[in-house]
Chimera marker file (.cmm) of the C-alpha trace (Angstrom):
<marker_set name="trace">
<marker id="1" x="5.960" y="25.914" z="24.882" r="1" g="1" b="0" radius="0.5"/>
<marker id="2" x="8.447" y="27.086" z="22.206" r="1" g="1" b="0" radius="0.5"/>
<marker id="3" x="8.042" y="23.333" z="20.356" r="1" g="1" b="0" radius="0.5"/>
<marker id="4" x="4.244" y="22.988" z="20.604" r="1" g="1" b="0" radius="0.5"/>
<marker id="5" x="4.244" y="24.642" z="16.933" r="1" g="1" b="0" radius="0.5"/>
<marker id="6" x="6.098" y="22.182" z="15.706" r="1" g="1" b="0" radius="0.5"/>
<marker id="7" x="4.295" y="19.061" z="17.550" r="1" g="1" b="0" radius="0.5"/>
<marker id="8" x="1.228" y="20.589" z="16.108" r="1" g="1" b="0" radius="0.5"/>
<marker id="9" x="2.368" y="20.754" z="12.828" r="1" g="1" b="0" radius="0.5"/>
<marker id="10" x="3.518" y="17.137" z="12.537" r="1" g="1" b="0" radius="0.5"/>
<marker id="11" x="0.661" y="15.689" z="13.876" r="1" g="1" b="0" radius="0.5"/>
<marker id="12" x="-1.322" y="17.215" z="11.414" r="1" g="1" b="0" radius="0.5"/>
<marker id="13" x="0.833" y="16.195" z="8.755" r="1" g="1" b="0" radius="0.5"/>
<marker id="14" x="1.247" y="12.689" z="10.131" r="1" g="1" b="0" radius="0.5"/>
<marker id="15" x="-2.734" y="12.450" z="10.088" r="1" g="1" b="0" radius="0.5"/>
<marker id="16" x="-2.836" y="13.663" z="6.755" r="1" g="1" b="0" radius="0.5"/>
<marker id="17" x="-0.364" y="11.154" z="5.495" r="1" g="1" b="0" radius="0.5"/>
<marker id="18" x="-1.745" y="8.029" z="7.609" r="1" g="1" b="0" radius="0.5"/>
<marker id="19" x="-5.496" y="9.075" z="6.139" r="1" g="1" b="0" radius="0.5"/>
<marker id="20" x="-4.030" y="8.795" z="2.428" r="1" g="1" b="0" radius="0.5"/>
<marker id="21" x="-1.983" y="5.676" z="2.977" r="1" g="1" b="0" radius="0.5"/>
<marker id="22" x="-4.868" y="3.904" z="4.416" r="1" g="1" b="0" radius="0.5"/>
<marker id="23" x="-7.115" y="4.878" z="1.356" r="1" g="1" b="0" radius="0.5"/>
<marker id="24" x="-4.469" y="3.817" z="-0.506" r="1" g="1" b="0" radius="0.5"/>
<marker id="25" x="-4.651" y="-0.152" z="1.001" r="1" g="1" b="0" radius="0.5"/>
<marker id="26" x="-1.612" y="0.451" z="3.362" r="1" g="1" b="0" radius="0.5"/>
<marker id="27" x="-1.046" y="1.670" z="7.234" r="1" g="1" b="0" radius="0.5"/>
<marker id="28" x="-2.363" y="4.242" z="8.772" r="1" g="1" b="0" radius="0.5"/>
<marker id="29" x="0.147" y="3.771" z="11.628" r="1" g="1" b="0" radius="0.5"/>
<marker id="30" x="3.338" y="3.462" z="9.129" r="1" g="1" b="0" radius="0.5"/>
<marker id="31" x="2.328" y="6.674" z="6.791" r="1" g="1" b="0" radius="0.5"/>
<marker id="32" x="1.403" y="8.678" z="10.275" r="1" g="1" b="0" radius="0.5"/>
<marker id="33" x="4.705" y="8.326" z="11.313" r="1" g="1" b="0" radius="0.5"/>
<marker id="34" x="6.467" y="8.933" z="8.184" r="1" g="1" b="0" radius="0.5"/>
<marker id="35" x="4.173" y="12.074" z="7.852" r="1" g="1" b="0" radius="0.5"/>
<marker id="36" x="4.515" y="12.898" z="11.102" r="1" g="1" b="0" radius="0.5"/>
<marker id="37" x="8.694" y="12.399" z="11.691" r="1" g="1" b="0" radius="0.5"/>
<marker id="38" x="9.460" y="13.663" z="8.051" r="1" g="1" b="0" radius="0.5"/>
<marker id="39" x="6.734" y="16.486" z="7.684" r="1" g="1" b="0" radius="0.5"/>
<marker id="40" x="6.572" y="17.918" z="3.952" r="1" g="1" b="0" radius="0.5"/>
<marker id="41" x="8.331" y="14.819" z="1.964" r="1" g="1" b="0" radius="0.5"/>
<marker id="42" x="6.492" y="11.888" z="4.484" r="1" g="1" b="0" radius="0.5"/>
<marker id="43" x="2.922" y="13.278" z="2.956" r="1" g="1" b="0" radius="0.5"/>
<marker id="44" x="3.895" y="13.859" z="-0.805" r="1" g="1" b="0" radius="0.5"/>
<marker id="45" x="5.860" y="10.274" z="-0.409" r="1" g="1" b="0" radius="0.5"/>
<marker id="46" x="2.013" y="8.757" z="0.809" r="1" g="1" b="0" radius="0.5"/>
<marker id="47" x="0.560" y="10.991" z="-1.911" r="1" g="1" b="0" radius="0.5"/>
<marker id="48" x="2.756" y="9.129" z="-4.323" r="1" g="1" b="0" radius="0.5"/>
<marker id="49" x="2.417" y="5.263" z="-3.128" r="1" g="1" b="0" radius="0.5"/>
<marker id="50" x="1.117" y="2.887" z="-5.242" r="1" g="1" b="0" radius="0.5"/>
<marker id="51" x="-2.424" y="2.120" z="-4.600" r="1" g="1" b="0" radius="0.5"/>
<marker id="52" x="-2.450" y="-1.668" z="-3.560" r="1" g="1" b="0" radius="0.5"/>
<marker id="53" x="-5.648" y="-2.372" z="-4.662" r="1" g="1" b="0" radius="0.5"/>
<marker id="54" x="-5.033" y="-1.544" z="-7.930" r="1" g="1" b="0" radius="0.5"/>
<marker id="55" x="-2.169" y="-3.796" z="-8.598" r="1" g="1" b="0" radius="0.5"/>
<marker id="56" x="-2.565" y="-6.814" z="-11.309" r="1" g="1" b="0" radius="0.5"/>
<marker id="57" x="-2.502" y="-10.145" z="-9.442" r="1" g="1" b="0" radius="0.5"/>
<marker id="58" x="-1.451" y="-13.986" z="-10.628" r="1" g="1" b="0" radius="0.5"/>
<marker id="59" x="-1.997" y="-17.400" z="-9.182" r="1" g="1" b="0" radius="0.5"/>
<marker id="60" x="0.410" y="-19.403" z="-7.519" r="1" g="1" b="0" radius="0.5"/>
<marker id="61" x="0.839" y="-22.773" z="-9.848" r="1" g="1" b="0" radius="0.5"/>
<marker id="62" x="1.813" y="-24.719" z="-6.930" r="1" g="1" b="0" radius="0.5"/>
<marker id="63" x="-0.906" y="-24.006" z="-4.265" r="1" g="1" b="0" radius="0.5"/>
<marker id="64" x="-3.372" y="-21.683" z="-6.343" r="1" g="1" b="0" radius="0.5"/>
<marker id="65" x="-3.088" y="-18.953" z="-4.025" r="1" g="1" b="0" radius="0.5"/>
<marker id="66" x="-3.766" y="-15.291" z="-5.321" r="1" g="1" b="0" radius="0.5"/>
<marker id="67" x="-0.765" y="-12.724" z="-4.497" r="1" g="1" b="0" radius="0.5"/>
<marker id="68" x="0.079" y="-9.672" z="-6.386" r="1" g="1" b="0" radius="0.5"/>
<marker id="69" x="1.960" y="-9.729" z="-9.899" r="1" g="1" b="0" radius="0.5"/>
<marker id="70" x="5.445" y="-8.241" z="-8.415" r="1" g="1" b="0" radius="0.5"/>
<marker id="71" x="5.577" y="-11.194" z="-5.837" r="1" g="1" b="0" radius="0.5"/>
<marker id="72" x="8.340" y="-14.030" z="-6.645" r="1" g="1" b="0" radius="0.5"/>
<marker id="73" x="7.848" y="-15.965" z="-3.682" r="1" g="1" b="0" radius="0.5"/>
<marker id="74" x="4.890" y="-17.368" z="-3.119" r="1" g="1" b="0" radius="0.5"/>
<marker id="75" x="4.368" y="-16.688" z="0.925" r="1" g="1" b="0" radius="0.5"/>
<marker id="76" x="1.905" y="-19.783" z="1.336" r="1" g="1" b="0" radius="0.5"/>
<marker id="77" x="3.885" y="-22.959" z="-0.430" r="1" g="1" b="0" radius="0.5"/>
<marker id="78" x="7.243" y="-20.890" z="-1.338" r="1" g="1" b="0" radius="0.5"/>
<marker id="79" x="7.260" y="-21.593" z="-4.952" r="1" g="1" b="0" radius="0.5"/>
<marker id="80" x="9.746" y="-19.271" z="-7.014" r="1" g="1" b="0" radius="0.5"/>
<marker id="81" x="7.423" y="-17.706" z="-9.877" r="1" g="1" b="0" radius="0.5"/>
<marker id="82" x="8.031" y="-16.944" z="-13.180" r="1" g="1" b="0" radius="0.5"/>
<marker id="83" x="6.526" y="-13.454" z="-14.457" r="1" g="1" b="0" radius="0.5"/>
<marker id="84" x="2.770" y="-15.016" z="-15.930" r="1" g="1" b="0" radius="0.5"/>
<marker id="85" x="1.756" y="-14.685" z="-19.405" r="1" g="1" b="0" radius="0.5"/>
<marker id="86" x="-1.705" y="-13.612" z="-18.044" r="1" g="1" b="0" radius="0.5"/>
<marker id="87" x="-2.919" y="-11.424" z="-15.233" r="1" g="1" b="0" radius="0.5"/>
<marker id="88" x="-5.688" y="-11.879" z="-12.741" r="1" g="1" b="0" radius="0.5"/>
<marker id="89" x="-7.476" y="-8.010" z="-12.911" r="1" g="1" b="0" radius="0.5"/>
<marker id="90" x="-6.538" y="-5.754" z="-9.954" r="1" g="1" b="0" radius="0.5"/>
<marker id="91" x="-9.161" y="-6.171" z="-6.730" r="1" g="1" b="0" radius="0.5"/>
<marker id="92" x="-10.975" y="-3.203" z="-7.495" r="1" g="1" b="0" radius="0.5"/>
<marker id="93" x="-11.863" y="-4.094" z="-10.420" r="1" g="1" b="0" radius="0.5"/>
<marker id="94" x="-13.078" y="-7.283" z="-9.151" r="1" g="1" b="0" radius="0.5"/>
<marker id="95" x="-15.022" y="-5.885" z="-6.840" r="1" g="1" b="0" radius="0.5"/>
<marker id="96" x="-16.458" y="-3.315" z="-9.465" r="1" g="1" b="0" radius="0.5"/>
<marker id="97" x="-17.669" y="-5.969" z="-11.146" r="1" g="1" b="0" radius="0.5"/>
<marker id="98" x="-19.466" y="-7.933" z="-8.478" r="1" g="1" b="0" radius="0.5"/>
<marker id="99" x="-21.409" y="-4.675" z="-7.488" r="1" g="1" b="0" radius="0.5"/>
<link id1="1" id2="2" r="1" g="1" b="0" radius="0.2"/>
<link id1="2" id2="3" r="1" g="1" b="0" radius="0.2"/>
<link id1="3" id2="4" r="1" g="1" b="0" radius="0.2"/>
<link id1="4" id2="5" r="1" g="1" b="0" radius="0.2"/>
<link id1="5" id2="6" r="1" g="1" b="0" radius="0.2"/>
<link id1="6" id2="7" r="1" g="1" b="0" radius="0.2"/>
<link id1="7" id2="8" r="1" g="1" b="0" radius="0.2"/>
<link id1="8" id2="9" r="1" g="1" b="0" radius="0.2"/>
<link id1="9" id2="10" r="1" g="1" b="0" radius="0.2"/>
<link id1="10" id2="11" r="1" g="1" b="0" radius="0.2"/>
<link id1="11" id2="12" r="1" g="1" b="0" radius="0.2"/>
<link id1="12" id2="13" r="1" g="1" b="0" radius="0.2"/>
<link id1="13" id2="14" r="1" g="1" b="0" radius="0.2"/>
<link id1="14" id2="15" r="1" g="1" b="0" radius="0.2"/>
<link id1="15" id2="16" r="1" g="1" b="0" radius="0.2"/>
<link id1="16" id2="17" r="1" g="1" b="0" radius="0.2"/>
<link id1="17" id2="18" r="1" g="1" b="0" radius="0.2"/>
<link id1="18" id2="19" r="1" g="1" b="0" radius="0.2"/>
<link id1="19" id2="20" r="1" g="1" b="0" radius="0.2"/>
<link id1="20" id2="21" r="1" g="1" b="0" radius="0.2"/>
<link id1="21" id2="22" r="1" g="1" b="0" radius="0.2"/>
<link id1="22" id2="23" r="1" g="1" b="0" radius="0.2"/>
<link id1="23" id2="24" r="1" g="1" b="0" radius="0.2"/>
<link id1="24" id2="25" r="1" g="1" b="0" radius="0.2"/>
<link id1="25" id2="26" r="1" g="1" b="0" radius="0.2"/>
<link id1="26" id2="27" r="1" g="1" b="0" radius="0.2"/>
<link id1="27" id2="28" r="1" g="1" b="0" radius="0.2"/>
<link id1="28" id2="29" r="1" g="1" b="0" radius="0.2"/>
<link id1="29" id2="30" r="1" g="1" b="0" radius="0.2"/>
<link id1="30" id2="31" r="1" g="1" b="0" radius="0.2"/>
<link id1="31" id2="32" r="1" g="1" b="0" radius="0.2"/>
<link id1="32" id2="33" r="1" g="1" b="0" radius="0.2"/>
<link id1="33" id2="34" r="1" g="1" b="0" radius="0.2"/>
<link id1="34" id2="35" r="1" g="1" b="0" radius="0.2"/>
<link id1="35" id2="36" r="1" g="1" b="0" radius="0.2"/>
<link id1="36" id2="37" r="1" g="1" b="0" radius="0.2"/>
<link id1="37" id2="38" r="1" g="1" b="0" radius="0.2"/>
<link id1="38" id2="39" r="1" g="1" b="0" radius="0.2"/>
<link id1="39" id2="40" r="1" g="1" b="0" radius="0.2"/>
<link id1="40" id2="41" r="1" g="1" b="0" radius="0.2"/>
<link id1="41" id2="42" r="1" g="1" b="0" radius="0.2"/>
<link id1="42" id2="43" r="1" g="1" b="0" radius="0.2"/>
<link id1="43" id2="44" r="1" g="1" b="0" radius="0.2"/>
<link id1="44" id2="45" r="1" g="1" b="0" radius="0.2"/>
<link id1="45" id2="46" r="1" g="1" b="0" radius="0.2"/>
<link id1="46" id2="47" r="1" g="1" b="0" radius="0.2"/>
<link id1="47" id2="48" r="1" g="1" b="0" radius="0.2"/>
<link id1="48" id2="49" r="1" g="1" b="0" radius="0.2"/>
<link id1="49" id2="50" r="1" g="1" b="0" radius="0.2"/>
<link id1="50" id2="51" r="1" g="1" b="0" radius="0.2"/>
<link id1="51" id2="52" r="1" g="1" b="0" radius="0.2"/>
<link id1="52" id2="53" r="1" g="1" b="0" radius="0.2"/>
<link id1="53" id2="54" r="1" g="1" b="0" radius="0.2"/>
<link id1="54" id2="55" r="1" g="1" b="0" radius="0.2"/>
<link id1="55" id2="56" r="1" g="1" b="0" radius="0.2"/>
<link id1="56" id2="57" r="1" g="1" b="0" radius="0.2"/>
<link id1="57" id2="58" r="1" g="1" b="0" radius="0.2"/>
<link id1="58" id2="59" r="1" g="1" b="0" radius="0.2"/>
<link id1="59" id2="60" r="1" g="1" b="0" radius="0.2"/>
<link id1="60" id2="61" r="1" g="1" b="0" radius="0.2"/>
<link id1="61" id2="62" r="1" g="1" b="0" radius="0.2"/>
<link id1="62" id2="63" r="1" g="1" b="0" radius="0.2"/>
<link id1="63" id2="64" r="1" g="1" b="0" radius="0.2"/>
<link id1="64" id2="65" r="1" g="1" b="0" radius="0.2"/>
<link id1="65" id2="66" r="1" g="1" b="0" radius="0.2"/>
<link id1="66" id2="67" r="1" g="1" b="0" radius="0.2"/>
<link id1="67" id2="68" r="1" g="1" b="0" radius="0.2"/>
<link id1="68" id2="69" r="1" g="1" b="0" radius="0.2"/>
<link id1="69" id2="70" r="1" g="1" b="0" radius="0.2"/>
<link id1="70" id2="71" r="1" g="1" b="0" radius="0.2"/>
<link id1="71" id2="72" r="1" g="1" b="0" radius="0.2"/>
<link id1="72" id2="73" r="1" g="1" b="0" radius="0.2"/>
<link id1="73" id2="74" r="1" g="1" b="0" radius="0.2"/>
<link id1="74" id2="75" r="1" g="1" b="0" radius="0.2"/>
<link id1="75" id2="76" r="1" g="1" b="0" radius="0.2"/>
<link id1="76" id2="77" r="1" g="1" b="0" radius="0.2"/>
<link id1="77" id2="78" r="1" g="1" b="0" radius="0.2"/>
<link id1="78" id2="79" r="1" g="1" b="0" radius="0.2"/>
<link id1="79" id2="80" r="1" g="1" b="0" radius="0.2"/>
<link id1="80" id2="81" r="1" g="1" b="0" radius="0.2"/>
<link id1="81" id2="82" r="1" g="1" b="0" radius="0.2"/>
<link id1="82" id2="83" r="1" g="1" b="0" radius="0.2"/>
<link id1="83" id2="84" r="1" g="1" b="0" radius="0.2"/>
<link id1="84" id2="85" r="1" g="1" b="0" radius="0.2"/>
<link id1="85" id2="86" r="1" g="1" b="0" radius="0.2"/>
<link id1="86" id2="87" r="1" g="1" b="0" radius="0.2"/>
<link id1="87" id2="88" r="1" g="1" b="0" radius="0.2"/>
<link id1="88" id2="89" r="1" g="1" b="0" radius="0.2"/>
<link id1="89" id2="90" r="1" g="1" b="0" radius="0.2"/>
<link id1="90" id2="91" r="1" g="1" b="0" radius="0.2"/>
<link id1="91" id2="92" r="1" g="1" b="0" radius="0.2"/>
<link id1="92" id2="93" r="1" g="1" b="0" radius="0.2"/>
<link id1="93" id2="94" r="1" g="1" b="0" radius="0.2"/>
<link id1="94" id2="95" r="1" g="1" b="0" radius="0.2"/>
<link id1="95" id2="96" r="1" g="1" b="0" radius="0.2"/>
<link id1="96" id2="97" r="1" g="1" b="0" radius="0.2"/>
<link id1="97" id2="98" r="1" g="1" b="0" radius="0.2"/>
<link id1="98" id2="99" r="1" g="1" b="0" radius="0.2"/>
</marker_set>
């Protein structure tokens, strides 16, 4: 009974934290438990994560395959890339667009 405090507490925080990780384009399931295990800093870390679908993008030369700009593997053919000259827009905007 003397821990249920606690429990309570970090499952609240771990909810909070897997909520704003998955709005963010991540896990829910990773940010609950960093929330969760590591309270105060897991939630302001998720508060702080990069959004991923606001990250520029590139194309693969070799295969053509769309992966973000800070990739330098491509995952599908395994070509090393070079840092582009040009930038695909993020996803969001993409998908601003097409609405």
């Amino acid at each position: 009974m003397a821990g249920s405090g606690l429990l309570v507490i970090m499952f609240f925080f771990g909810l909070a934290g897997g909520i704003v990780g998955r709005v963010k384009g991540s896990s829910f399931f990773m940010w609950f438990m960093i929330s969760g295990l590591v309270p105060f800093i897991g939630l302001l870390t998720a508060i702080c994560y990069r959004v991923e679908h606001q990250e520029l993008r590139r194309q693969c030369p070799g295969c053509g395959r769309v992966l973000k700009l800070h990739d330098t593997v491509c995952v599908r053919c395994g070509a090393e890339l070079d840092f582009p000259e040009v930038a695909i827009a993020p996803e969001a905007a993409a998908r601003h667009r097409a609405a």
